[in-house]
DRENDO-1510 file (C-alpha; in Angstrom, 1 decimal, always signed):
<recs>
REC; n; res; u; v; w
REC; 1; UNK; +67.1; +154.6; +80.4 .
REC; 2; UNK; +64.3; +153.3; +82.4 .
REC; 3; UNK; +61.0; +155.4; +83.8 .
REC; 4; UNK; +61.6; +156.5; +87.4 .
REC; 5; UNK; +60.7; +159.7; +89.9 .
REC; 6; UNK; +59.4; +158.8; +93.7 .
REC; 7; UNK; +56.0; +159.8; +93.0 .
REC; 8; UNK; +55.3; +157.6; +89.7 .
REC; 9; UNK; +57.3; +154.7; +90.7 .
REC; 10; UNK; +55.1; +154.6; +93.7 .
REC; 11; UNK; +52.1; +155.4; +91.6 .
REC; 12; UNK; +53.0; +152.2; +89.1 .
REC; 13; UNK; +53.6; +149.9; +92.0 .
REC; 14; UNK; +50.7; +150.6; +93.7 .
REC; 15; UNK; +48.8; +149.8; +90.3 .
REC; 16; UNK; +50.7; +147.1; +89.1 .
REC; 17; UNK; +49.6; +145.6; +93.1 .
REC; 18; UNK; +46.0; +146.0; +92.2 .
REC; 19; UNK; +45.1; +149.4; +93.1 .
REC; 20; UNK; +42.8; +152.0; +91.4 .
REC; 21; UNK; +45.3; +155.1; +90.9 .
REC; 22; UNK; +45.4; +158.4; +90.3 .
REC; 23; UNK; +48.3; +160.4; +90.0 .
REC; 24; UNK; +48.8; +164.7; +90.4 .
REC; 25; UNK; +51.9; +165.7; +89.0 .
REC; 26; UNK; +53.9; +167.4; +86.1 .
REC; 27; UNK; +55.8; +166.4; +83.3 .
REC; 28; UNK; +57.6; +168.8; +80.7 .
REC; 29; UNK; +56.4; +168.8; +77.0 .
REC; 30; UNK; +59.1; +167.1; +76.0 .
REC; 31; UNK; +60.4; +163.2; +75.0 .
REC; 32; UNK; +60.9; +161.9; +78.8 .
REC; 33; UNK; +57.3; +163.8; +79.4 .
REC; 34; UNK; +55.5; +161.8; +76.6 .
REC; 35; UNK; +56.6; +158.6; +77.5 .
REC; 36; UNK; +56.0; +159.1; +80.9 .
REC; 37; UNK; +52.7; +159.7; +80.3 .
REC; 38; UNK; +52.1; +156.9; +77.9 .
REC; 39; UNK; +53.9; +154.1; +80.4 .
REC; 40; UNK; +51.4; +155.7; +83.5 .
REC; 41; UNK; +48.3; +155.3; +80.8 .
REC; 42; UNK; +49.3; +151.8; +80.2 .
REC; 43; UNK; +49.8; +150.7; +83.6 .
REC; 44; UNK; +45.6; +151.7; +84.1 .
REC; 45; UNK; +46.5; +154.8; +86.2 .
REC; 46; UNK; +44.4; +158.2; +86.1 .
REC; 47; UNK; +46.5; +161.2; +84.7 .
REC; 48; UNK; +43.9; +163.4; +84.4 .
REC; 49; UNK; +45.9; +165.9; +87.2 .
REC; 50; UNK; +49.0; +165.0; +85.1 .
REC; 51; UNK; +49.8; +168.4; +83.2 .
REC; 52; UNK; +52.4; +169.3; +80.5 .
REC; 53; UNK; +54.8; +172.1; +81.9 .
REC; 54; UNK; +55.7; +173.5; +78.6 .
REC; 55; UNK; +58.8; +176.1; +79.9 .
REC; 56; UNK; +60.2; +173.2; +82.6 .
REC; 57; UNK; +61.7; +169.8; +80.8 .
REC; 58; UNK; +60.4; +166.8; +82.5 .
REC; 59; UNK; +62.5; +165.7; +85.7 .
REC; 60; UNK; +65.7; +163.3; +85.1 .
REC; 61; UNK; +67.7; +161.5; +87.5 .
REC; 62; UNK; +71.2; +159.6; +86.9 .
REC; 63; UNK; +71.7; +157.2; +89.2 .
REC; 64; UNK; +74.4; +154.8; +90.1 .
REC; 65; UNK; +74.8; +151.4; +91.6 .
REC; 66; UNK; +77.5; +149.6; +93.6 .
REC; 67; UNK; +77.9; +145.9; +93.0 .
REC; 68; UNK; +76.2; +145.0; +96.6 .
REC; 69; UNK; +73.2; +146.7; +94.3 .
REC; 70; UNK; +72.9; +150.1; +97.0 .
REC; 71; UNK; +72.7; +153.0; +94.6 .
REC; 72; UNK; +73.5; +156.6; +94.8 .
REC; 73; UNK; +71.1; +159.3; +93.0 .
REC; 74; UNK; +71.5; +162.3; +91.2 .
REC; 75; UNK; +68.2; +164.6; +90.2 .
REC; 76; UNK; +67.3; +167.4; +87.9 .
REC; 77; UNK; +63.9; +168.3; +89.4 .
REC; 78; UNK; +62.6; +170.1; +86.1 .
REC; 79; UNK; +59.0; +169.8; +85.8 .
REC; 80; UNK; +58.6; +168.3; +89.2 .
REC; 81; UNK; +59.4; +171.8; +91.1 .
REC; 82; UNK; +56.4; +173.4; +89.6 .
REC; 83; UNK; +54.1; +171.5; +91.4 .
REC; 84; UNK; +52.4; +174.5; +93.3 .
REC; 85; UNK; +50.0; +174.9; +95.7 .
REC; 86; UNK; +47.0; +176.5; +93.3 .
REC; 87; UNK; +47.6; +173.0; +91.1 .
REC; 88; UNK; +47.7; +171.0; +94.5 .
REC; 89; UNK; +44.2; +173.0; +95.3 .
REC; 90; UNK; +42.9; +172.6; +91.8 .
REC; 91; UNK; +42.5; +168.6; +92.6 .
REC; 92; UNK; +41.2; +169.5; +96.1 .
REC; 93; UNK; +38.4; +166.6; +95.3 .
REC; 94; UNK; +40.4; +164.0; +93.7 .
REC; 95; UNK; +42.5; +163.8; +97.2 .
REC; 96; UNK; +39.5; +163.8; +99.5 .
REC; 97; UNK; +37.9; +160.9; +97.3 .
REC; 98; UNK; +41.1; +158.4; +97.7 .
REC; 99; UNK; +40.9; +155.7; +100.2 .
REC; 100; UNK; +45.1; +156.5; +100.7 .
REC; 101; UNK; +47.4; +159.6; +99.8 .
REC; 102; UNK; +50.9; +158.4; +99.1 .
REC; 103; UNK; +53.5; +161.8; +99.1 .
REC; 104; UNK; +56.8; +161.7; +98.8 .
REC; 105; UNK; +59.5; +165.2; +98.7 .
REC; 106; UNK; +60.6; +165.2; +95.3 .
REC; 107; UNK; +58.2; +167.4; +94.9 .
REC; 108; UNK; +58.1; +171.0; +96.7 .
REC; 109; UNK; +57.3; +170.8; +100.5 .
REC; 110; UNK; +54.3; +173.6; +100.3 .
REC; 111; UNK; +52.5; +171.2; +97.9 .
REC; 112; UNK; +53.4; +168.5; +99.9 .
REC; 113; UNK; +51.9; +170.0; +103.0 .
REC; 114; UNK; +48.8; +171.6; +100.9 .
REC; 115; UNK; +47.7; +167.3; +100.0 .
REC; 116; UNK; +48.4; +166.4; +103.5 .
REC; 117; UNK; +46.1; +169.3; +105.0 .
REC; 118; UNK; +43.5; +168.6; +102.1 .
REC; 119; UNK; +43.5; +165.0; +103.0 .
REC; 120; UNK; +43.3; +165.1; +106.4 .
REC; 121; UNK; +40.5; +167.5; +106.2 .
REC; 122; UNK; +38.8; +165.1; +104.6 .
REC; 123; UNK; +40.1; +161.8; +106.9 .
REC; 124; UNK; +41.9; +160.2; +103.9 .
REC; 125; UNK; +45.3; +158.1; +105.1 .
REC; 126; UNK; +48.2; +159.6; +104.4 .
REC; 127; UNK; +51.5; +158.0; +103.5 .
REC; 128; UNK; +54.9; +159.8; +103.4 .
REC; 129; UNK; +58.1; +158.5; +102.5 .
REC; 130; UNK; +60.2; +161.3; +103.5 .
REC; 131; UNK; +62.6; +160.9; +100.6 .
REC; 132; UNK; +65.0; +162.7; +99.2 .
REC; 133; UNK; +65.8; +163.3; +103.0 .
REC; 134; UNK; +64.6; +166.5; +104.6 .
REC; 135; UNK; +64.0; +168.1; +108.0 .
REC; 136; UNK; +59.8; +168.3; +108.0 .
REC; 137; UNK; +57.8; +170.8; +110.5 .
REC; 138; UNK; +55.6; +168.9; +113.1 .
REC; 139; UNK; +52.7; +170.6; +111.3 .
REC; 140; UNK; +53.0; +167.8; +108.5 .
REC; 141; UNK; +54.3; +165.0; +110.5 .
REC; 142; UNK; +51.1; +165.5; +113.2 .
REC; 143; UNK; +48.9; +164.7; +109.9 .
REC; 144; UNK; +50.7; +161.6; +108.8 .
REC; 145; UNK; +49.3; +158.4; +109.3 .
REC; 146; UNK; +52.2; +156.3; +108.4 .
REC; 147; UNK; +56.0; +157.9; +108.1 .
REC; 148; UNK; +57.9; +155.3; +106.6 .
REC; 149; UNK; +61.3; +156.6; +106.7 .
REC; 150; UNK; +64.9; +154.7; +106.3 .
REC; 151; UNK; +67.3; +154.4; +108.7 .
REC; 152; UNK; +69.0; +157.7; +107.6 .
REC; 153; UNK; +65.9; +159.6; +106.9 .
REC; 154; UNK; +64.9; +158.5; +110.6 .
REC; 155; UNK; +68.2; +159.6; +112.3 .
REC; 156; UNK; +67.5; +162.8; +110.4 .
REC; 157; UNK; +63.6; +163.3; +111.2 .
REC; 158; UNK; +64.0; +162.0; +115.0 .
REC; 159; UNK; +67.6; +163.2; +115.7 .
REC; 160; UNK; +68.8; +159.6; +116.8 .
REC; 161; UNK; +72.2; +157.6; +115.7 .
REC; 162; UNK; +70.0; +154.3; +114.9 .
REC; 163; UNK; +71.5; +150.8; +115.1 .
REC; 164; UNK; +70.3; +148.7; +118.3 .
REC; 165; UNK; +66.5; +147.9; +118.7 .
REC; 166; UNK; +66.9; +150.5; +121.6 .
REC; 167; UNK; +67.2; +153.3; +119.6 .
REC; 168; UNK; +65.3; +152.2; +116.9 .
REC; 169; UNK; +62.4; +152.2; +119.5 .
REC; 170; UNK; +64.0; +155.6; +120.6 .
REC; 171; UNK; +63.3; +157.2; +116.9 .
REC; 172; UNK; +60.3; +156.1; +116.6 .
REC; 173; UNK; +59.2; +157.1; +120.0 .
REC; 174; UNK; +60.8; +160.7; +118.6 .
REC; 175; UNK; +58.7; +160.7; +115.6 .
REC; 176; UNK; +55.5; +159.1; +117.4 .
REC; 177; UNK; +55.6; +162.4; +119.7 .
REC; 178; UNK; +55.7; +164.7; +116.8 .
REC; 179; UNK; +52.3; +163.1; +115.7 .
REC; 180; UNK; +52.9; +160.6; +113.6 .
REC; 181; UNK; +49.9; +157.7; +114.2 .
REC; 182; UNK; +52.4; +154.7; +112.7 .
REC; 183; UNK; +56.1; +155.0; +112.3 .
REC; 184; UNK; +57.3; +152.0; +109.5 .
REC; 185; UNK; +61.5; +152.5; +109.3 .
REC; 186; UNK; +62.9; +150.7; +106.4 .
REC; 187; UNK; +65.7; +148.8; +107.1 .
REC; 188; UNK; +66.8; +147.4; +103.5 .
REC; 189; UNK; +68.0; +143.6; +103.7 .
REC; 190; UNK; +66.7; +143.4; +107.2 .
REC; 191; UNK; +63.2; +144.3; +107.2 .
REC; 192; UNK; +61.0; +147.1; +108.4 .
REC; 193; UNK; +60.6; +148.3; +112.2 .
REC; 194; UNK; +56.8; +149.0; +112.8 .
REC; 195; UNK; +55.6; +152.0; +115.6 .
REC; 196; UNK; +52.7; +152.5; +116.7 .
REC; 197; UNK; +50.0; +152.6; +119.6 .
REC; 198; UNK; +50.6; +148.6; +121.0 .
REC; 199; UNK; +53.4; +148.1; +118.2 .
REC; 200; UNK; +56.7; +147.6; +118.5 .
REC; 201; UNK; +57.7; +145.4; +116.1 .
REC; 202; UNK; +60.5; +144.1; +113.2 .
REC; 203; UNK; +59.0; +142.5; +110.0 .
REC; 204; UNK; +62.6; +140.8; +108.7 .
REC; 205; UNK; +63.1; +141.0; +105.1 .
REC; 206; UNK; +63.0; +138.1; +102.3 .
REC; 207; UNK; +66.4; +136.9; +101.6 .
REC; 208; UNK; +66.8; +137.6; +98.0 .
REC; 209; UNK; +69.8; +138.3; +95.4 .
REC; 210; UNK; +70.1; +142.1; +95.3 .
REC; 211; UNK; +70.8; +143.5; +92.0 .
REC; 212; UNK; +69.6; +147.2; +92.0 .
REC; 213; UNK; +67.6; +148.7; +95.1 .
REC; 214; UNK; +66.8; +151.4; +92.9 .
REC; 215; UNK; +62.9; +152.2; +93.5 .
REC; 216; UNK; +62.6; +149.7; +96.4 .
REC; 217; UNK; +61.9; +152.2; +98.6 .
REC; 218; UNK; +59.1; +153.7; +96.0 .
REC; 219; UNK; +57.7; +150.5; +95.4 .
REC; 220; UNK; +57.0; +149.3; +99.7 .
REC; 221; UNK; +55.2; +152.4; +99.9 .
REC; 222; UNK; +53.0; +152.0; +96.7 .
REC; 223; UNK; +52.4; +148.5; +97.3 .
REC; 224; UNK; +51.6; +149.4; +101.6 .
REC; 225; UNK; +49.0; +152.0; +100.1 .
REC; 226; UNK; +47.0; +149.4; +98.4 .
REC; 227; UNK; +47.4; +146.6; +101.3 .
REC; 228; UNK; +46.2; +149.6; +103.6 .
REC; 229; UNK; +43.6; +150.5; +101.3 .
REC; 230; UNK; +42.4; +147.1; +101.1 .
REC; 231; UNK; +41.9; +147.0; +104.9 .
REC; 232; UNK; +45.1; +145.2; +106.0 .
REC; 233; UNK; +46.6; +145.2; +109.2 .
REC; 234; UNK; +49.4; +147.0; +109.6 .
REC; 235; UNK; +51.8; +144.4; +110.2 .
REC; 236; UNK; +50.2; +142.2; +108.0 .
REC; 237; UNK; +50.4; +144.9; +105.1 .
REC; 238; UNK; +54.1; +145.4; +106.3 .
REC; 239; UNK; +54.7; +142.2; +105.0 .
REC; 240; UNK; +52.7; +142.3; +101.7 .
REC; 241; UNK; +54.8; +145.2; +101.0 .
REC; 242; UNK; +58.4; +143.8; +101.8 .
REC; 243; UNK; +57.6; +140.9; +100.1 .
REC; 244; UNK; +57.2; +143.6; +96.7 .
REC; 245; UNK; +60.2; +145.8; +97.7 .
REC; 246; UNK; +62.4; +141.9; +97.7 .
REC; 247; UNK; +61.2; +141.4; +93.8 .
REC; 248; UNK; +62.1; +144.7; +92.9 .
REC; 249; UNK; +65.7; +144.5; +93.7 .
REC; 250; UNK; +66.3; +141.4; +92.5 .
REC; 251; UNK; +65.6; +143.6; +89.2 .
REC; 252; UNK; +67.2; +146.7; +87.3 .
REC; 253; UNK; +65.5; +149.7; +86.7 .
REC; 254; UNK; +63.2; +151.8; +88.8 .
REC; 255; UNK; +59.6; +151.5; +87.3 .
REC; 256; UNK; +60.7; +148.1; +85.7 .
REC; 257; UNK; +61.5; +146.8; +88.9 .
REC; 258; UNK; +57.6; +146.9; +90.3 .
REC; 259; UNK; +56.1; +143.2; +90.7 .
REC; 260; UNK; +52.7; +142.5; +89.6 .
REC; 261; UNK; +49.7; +141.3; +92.2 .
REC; 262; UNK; +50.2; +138.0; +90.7 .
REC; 263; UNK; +54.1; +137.8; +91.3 .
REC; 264; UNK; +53.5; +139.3; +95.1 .
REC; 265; UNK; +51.0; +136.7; +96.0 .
REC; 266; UNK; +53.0; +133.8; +94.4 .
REC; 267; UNK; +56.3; +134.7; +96.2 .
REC; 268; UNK; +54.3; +135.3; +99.2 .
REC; 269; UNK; +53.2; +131.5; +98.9 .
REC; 270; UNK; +56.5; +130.0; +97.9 .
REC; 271; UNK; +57.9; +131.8; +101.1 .
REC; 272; UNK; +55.5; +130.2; +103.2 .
REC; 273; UNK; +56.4; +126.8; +101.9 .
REC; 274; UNK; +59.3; +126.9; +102.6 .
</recs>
């Protein structure tokens, strides 16, 4: 067993890179609640919008990986489906103070697109990884700053078969019109495709030994919220944050596969001296 859900593996990646986190969410009162907590605590991350749902057990998720290290996910949502738009509201001023928002849809969509409006209300970047995949309205997507979908989550949001550069550019062109600012498809081992006003662009992946994607996904967007909130450019923080989703495969687990700041930055070195 290892400590995983979208939104708190994105939480601990982004605070294992060197970002100051909080995290809104719900955990049952249970075991996989408690240690949640304690492991979030430990990693320096605020939980004061973390509550204990006493009727719902904490969500679980069984997961299983190929031997090329690609995985397949199961979830019980539990906990996580009580997320509600009074509790979303009820930390109305912990969103507008962050420098990023990072959502994700394990969580219900109406508390999803209560944090997006809040945050764009008050001009706060907003990241969503539209994972597990879902069809979105343009109400969200037209508040999103960067979308950072995969490829399948992309042929889903944009309605594009993707595999040539030509319709990658296609999807993102898709996605761009729905009001997106910065499209950011995740491509596994070959990189990331960038989108946006002047960008057209593919970051390539580091060639690494894959052992478990699990969390990869999670941890690129948690480590891009700090690179962004550090004033990065796009393409630049792109980068910083394929060079943390490469670590993390090369590791089991989902939370246990997050990198430290230290173990980006010397990767990042090594790669260039190469």
């Amino acid at each position: 067993m290892a400590a995983g859900g979208k939104g708190a593996n994105q939480a601990v990646a982004a605070a294992r890179a060197g970002g100051r986190v909080a995290f809104i969410a719900k955990l049952g009162a249970d075991m996989f609640g408690e240690k949640a907590l304690e492991g979030f605590k430990r990693e320096g991350i605020d939980v004061s919008a973390v509550a204990r749902d006493k009727r719902y057990p904490s969500g679980v998720a069984l997961i299983f990986v190929a031997r090329d290290g690609q995985n397949c996910i199961a979830v019980a949502s539990g906990a996580n489906a009580r997320l509600d738009l009074a509790y979303v509201r009820k930390h109305r001023a912990l969103i507008r103070r962050a420098a990023v928002l990072v959502l994700q849809l394990e969580t219900p969509l109406p508390a999803v697109q209560a944090a997006a409006r809040i945050a764009a209300e008050g001009n706060v970047p907003i990241i969503l990884n539209p994972a597990p995949a879902r069809r979105l309205p343009d109400s969200l997507l037209s508040r999103v700053t960067i979308l950072t979908p995969n490829e399948s989550e992309a042929e889903l949001l944009s309605g594009t078969k993707l595999g040539s550069t030509v319709q990658l550019n296609r999807a993102a062109d898709v996605l761009l019109a729905r009001g997106v600012k910065a499209v950011v498809i995740t491509l596994g081992k070959r990189g990331a495709f960038v989108a946006a006003a002047g960008i057209r662009k593919h970051v390539p992946a580091f060639k690494v030994k894959a052992v478990d994607a699990t969390a990869a996904g999670d941890v690129f967007n948690g480590v891009l919220a700090v690179a962004m909130s550090e004033g990065r450019p796009l393409l630049e923080a792109v980068k910083f944050a394929n060079a943390a989703a490469a670590i993390s495969v090369t590791r089991l687990g989902a939370q246990p596969s997050a990198p430290c700041r230290s173990e980006i930055e010397q990767f990042l070195a090594k790669q260039q001296s190469l």
